[in-house]
C-alpha positions in Angstrom: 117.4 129.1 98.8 114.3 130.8 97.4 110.8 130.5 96.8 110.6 129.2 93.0 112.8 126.5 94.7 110.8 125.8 97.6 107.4 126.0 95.1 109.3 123.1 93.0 109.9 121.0 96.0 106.6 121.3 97.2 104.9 120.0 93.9 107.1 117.0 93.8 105.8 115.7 97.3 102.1 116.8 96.7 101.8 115.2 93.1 103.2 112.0 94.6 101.3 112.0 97.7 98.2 112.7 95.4 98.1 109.6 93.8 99.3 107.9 97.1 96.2 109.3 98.7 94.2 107.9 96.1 95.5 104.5 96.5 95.4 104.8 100.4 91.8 105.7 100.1 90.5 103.1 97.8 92.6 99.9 99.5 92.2 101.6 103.3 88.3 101.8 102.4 88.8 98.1 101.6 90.4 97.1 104.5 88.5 98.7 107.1 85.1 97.1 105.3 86.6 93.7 105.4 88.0 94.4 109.0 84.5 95.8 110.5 84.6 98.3 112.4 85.9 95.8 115.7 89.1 94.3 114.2 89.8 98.2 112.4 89.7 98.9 115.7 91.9 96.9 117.3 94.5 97.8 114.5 94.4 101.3 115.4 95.0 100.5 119.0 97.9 98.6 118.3 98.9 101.4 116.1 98.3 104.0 118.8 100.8 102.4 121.6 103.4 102.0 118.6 102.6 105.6 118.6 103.4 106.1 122.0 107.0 105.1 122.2 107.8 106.0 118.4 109.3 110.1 119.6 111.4 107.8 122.0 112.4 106.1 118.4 113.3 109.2 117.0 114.8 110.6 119.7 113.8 114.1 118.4 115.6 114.3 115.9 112.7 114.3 113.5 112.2 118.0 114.6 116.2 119.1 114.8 118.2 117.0 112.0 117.3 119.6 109.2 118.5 122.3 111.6 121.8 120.5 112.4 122.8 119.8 108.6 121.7 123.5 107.5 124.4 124.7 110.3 127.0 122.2 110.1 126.9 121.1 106.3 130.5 119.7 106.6 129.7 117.2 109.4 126.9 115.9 106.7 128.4 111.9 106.9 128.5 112.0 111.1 125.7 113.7 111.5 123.1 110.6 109.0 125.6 108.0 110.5 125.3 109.1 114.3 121.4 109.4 114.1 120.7 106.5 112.2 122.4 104.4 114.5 120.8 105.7 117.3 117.4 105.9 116.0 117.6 101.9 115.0 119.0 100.5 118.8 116.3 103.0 120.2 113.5 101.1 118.4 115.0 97.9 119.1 114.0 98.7 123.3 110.8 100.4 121.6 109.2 97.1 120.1 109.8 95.2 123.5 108.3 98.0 125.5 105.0 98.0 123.2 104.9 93.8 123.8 105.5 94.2 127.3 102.8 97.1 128.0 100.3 95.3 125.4 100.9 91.8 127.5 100.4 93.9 130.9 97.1 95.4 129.6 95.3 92.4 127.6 96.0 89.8 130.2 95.3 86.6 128.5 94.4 88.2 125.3 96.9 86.3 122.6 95.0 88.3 119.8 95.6 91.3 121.1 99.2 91.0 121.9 100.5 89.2 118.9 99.0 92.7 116.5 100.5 94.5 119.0 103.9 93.0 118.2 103.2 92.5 114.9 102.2 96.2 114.2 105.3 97.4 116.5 108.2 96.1 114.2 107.5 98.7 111.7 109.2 100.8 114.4 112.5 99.1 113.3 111.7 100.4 109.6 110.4 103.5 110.8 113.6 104.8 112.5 115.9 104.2 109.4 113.1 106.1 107.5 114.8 109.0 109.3 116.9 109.1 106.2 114.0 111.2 104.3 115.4 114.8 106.2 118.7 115.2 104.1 116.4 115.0 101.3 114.3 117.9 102.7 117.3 119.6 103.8 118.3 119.4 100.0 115.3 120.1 99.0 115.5 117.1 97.0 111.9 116.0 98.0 111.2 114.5 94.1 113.1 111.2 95.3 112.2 110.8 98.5 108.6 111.5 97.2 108.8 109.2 94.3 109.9 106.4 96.7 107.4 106.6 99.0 104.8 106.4 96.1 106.5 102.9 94.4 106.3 102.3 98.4 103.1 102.3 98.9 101.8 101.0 95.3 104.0 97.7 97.0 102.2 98.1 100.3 98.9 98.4 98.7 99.3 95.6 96.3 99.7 93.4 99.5 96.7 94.5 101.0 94.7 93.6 97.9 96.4 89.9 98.2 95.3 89.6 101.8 92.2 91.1 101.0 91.4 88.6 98.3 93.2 85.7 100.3 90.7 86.6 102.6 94.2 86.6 105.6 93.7 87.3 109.2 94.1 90.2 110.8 98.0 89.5 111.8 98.4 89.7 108.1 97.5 93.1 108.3 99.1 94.3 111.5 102.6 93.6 109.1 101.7 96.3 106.6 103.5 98.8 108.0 106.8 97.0 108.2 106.3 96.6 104.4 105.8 100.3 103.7 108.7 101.6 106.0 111.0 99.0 105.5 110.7 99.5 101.4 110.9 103.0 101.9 114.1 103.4 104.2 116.0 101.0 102.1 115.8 102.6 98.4 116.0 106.1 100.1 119.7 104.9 101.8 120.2 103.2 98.6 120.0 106.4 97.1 121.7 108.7 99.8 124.4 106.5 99.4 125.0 107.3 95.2 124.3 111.1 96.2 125.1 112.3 100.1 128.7 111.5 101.8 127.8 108.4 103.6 127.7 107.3 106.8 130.0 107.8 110.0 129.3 107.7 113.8 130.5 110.4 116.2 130.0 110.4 120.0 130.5 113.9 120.2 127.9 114.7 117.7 125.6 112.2 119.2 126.0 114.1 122.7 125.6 117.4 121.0 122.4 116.0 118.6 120.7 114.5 122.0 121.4 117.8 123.6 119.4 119.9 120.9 116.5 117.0 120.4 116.1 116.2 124.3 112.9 118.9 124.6 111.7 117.4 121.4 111.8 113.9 123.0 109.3 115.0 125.6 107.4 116.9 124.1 106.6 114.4 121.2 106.1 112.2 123.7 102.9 114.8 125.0 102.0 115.2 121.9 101.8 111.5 121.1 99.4 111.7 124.3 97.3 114.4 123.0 96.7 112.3 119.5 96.3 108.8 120.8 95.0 108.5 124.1 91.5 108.5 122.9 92.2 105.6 120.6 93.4 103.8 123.7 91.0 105.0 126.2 87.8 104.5 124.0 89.4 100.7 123.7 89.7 100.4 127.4 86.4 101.9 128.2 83.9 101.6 125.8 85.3 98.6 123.6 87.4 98.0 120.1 83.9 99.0 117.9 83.8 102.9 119.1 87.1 103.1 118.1 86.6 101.8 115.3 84.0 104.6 114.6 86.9 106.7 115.9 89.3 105.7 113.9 87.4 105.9 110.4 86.7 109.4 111.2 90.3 110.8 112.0 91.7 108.4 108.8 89.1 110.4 106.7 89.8 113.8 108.5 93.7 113.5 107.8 93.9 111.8 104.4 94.9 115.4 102.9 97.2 116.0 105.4 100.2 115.1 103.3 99.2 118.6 101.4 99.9 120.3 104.4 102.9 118.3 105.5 104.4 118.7 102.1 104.2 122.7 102.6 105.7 122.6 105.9 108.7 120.4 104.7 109.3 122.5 102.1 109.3 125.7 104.2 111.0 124.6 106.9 114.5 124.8 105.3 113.6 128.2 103.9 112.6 129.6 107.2 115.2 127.8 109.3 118.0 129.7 106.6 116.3 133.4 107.1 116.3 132.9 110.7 120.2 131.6 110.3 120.8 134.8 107.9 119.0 137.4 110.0 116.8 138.0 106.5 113.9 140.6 107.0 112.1 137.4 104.5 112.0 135.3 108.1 108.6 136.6 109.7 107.1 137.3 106.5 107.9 133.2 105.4 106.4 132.1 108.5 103.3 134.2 108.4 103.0 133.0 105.0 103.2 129.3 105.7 101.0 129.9 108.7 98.0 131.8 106.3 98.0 128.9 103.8 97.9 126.1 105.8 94.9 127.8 108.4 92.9 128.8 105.0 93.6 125.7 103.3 92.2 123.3 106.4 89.6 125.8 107.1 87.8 125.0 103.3 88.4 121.4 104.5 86.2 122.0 107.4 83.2 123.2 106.0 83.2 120.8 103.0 83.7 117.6 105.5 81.1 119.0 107.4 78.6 119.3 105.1 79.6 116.1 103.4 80.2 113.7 106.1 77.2 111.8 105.9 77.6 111.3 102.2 81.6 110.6 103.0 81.2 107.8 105.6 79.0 106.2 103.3 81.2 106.3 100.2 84.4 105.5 102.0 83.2 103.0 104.7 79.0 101.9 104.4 76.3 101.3 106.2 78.3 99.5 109.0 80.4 102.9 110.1 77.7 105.0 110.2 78.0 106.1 113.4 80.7 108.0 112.8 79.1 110.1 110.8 79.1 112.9 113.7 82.4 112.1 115.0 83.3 113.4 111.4 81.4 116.2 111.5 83.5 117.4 115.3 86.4 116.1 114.1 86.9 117.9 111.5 87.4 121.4 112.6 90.2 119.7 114.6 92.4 119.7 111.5 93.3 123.7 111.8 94.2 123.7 115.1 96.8 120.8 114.6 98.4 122.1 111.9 98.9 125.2 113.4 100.8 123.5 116.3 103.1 121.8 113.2 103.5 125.4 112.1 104.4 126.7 115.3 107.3 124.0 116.2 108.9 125.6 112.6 109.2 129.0 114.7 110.3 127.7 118.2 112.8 125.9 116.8 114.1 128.3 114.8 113.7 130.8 117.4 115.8 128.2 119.7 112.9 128.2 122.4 112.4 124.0 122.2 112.3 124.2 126.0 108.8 125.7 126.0 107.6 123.1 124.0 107.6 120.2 126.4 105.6 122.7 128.3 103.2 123.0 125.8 102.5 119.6 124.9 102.3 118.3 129.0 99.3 121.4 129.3 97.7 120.0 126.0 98.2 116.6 126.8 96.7 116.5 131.0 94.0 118.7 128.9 93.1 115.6 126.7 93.1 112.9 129.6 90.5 114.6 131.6 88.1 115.7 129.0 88.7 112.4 127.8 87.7 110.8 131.2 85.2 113.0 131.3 83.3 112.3 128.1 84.3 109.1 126.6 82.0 106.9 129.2 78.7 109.2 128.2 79.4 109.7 124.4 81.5 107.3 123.8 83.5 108.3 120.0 81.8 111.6 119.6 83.2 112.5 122.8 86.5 112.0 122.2 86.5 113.7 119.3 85.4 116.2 121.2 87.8 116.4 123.7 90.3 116.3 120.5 89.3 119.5 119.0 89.2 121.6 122.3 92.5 119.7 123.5 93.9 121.2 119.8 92.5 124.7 120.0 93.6 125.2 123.6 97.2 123.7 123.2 98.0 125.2 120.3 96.4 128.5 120.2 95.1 129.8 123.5 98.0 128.7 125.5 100.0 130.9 122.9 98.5 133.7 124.5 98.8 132.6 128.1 102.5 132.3 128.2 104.4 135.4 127.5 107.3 134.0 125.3 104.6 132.7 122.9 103.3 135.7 122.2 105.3 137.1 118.7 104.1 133.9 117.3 100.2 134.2 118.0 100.7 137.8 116.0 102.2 135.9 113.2 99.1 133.9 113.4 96.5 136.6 113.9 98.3 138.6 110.8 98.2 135.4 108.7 94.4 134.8 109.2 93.7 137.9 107.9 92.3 137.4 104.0 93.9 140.4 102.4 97.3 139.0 103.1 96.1 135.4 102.3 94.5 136.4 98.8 97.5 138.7 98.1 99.9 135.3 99.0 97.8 133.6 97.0 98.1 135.8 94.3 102.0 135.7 94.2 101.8 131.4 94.2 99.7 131.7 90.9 101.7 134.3 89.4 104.9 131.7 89.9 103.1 128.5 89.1 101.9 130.3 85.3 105.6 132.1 84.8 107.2 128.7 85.4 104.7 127.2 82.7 105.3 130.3 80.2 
C-alpha cells in the first residue's frame, strides 16, 4: 500500500463526488426554494432524529470494519455477511423507534409524523450501504464512487419530477430511500462478481460488537453534538429558523465529500503503518491532518466573505437570514474534520474507549450552549454553540486529557505551513509524474 495508490483512489471519489456536488447543489437549491424555508425545515428535522438512532444502525462498525478486514483478510466472506445482517435487523427496530419518538413529540401532528416515517426507511437502505468499506479497504473507491454518482443522477432526476409535478412534501421525505437503496444494491451487485460473498458467524459477530461497542456510543454523542440544534431550534423557536439553519450547514458541508474522500483513502494506509510498525505511521497522519485543516481553513475565509452573495445565489431572497448563520458556521468546518481525523488515530492506536468520553463532554457542551442561546438568537445561536461545541470537543479537550496528548502534537506539527507547502509540494510532483 503506497501513496501513488492512495493518490489514485482519492481522485476517483473526488472526480465523482465533483460532479455529484454539482447536481446536489443545483436540484437541493431547487428543492429548498420550492419547500420555503418551513417545510425545508421540517425535512431536516425529520432527518436529524433519523440521525439520531442511525450509529445504533451501524452498530459501529462504520468506524472498525476496514480495520477488521485489513487484520483478518481470510475471514473476508463472514466478516460482510455477519455485519450486513446485523446492520439491516438493527435498522429494522431503528425506523420504529424514530415513528414512535416523532408520534410522542408532535402529538396530533399527522404531517409531522408521516415525514418522519417516511424519511426514516432510508435507514433500511442505509445499513446495507455498509457494503461501500470493502471497497475502501481495497482501495477500490472508482466503483463504489462511480455508483454513488449514477445514484444520485437517479435521485436527482426524481426530485426534478416532483419538483415539476409540483408533489407534496412526503414525496420528498422518500428521497433518501431512493439514493441508498440504488446505491447498496449495485455496490452488493458488484461485491458479489468481485469479493468472496457472504456468510454469517456468531463468533465474529461477538468479536465485531466487541471492537465497535465504544464506537456505538460515541457516534451516538456525536450524533448529539451535530443535530440537536436542528431539533431544539424546531422545538423552541419553530420549523422556519431551522430552516435558516439548515440552509447554512447544507452550504457549509457541500465540499465535504473532498475531505471525506482524503480520509477514506488514508485510513487504510495509516491503519497498515500502524499494523506494520512503519516509521511512515505518524508522518501519514500528520500529513492527512495538515491538508484537511489547510484545506477547510481557505474554505472559511472564502464563505465568509461570500456568504451574503452565497445565500442569495443558492437559496434567494426568502433565506436571507441565514446569511450570518453562514458566516459563524463556517469556521465550524475545521474543527469537525479534525475530530474525523482524530478517530483515524485512536482507532489505530486502539484507544476507542476514550472516545465515548469525548463525544458525552462535546455533546452535554452543545445542549447547554444550545439552551442557553437558541431562545435569544434563535439560528445564529446555534450555530454558535456548534462551532465552540467543535473546537472544544475536538481540540481543547485533546489537551485536557493526558492520553490525547501525542495526537494534539500531530496536530500542532501539521498546522505549521512549512510542512503543509513542503506536502503540498510532494502531491504536485506525483499528480505531474503520473501525467508525464
Amino acid at each position: 500500500m503506497n501513496s501513488k495508490k492512495v493518490l489514485n483512489n482519492a481522485k476517483w471519489i473526488i472526480i465523482c463526488k465533483i460532479v455529484q456536488s454539482v447536481i446536489q447543489l443545483v436540484v437541493g437549491m431547487l428543492c429548498a426554494r420550492f419547500l420555503g424555508p418551513d417545510n425545508y425545515g421540517l425535512i431536516n428535522y425529520a432527518a436529524s432524529i433519523a440521525a439520531f438512532v442511525t450509529p445504533v444502525m451501524r452498530l459501529g462498525f462504520d468506524a472498525t470494519l476496514v480495520r477488521e478486514l485489513v487484520e483478518s483478510p481470510e475471514k473476508e466472506k463472514e466478516i460482510m455477511g455477519t455485519s450486513l445482517l446485523l446492520n439491516f435487523i438493527s435498522s429494522i427496530v431503528c425506523v420504529g423507534s424514530v415513528t414512535l419518538f416523532a408520534t410522542f413529540m408532535n402529538m396530533g401532528q399527522g404531517e409531522v409524523i408521516l415525514v418522519c416515517f417516511l424519511y426514516s426507511i432510508s435507514l433500511c437502505f442505509g445499513a446495507m450501504e455498509m457494503i461501500q468499506y470493502w471497497y475502501q479497504y481495497k482501495l477500490m473507491s472508482k466503483y463504489s464512487s462511480l455508483v454513488a454518482l449514477t445514484s444520485y443522477i437517479i435521485v436527482s432526476l426524481y426530485k426534478i419530477f416532483l419538483l415539476v409535478s409540483a408533489k407534496n412534501i412526503y414525496w420528498f421525505a422518500l428521497s433518501h430511500s431512493v439514493e441508498y437503496g440504488t446505491i447498496a444494491l449495485i455496490l452488493i451487485a458488484i461485491y458479489l462478481k468481485k469479493g468472496s460473498g457472504f456468510a454469517f458467524s456468531f463468533n465474529i459477530a461477538k468479536s465485531m460488537l466487541s471492537r465497535s461497542k465504544h464506537y456505538i456510543a460515541a457516534s451516538l454523542m456525536l450524533v448529539v453534538i451535530q443535530h440537536t440544534d436542528h431539533i431544539m431550534l424546531t422545538t423552541m423557536v419553530g420549523t422556519e429558523e431551522n430552516g435558516y439553519y439548515s440552509a447554512a450547514i447544507t452550504t457549509t458541508t457541500v465540499v465535504q465529500f473532498v475531505y471525506m474522500a482524503i480520509v477514506d483513502s488514508f485510513r487504510p494506509l495509516i491503519l497498515q503503518n500502524k499494523k506494520d510498525n512503519s516509521p511512515e505511521y505518524e508522518l501519514n497522519t500528520t500529513r492527512l491532518y495538515s491538508i484537511i485543516l489547510y484545506l477547510a481553513l481557505a474554505q472559511s475565509i472564502v464563505f465568509t466573505l461570500l456568504a451574503g452573495l452565497i445565500i442569495k445565489i443558492l437559496y434567494g431572497a426568502d433565506f436571507s437570514n441565514a446569511v450570518p448563520v453562514l458566516q459563524i458556521l463556517s469556521w465550524y468546518l475545521m474543527f469537525s474534520f479534525m475530530g474525523v481525523v482524530r478517530n483515524v488515530w485512536i482507532l489505530a492506536e486502539g484507544k476507542q474507549k476514550y472516545l465515548w468520553r469525548i463525544n458525552l463532554t462535546g455533546a452535554l457542551f452543545n445542549i447547554v450552549f444550545n439552551t442557553i442561546l437558541i431562545p435569544f438568537y434563535g439560528a445564529k445561536g446555534a450555530a454558535f454553540a456548534s462551532f465552540m461545541t467543535q473546537l472544544f470537543t475536538n481540540f481543547i479537550l485533546g489537551f485536557i486529557i493526558k492520553e490525547m496528548r501525542p495526537n494534539n502534537r500531530l496536530i500542532l506539527k501539521s498546522l505549521n505551513p512549512v510542512f503543509f507547502f513542503k506536502e503540498l509540494r510532494k502531491i504536485l510532483n506525483m499528480i505531474v509524474k503520473r501525467k508525464t
